[in-house]
N, C-alpha and C positions, 0 to 999 in steps of 0.2 A: 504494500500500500504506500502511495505517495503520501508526502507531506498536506499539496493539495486534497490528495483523498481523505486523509485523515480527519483536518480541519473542515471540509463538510462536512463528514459523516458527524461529528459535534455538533456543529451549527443546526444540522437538521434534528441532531438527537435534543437539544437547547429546544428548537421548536414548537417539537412535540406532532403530533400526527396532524398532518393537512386535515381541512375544514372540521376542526376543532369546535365544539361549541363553546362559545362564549360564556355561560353560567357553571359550566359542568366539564369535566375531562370526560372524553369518549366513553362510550359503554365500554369497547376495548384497549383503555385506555396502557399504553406501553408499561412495562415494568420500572417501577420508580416516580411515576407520576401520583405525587400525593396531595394534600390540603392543606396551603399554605395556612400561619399565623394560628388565632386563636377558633377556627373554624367560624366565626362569627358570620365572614362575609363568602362573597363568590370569589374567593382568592387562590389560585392555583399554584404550586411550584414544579417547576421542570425538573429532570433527572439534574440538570446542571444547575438547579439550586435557583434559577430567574424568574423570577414571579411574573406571571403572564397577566394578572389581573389583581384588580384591588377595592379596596371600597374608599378610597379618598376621592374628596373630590375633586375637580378640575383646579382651583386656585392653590387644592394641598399639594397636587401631581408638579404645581409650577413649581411650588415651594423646593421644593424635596430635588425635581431636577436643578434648579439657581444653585442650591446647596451642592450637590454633588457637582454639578461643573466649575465649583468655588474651591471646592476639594482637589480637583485636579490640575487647578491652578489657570483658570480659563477666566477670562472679562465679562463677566453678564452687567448688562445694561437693563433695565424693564424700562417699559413706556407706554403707554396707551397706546391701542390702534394709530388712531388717529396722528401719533407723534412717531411712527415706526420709520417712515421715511427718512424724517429730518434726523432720527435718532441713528439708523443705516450711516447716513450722510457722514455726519460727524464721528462716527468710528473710524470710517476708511479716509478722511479726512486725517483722522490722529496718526493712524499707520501711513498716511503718505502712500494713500495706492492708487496707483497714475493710471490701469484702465480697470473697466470694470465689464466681464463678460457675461451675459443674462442667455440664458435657453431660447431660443425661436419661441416658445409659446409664453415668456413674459417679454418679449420683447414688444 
């Protein structure tokens, strides 16, 4: 087995089985797929320990990701919608980045 092969076969073991439902791990669900935390919610963990699902909510989910990319030593900014642009702006402003490439479908 390659290196390559390897690290998918994780990835997809991390996964967990295509069309998964969302409240519930499959009826047959893979060996090592348990119920995440205190069973309270529909919170799932992978063989690889990744919680697929949670019961926080969307402003706690931001929280928790801000935290964790402040962990690994990364610049979170927050802004309102409405302030997302101008907030873009003045980052790449700060770093001095002279072009900026957007995908055909936001361009």
């Amino acid at each position: 087995m390659t290196a390559r092969d390897e690290v998918l076969a994780r990835i997809r073991t991390a996964l967990g089985p295509p069309g998964s439902d969302e409240q519930a791990p499959p009826a047959q669900a893979e060996p090592g797929h348990r119920r995440a935390g205190d069973g309270s919610g529909p919170a799932w963990e992978s063989p690889g320990g990744y919680r697929s699902h949670g019961d926080l909510d969307a402003a706690a989910r931001l929280d928790r990701f801000a935290d964790r990319l402040i962990d690994y030593k990364c610049s979170v900014r927050r802004c309102a919608p409405a302030d997302l642009e101008a907030t873009i702006a003045a980052a790449l402003y700060e770093r001095r980045a002279r072009r900026i490439v957007l995908p055909p479908e936001l361009d």
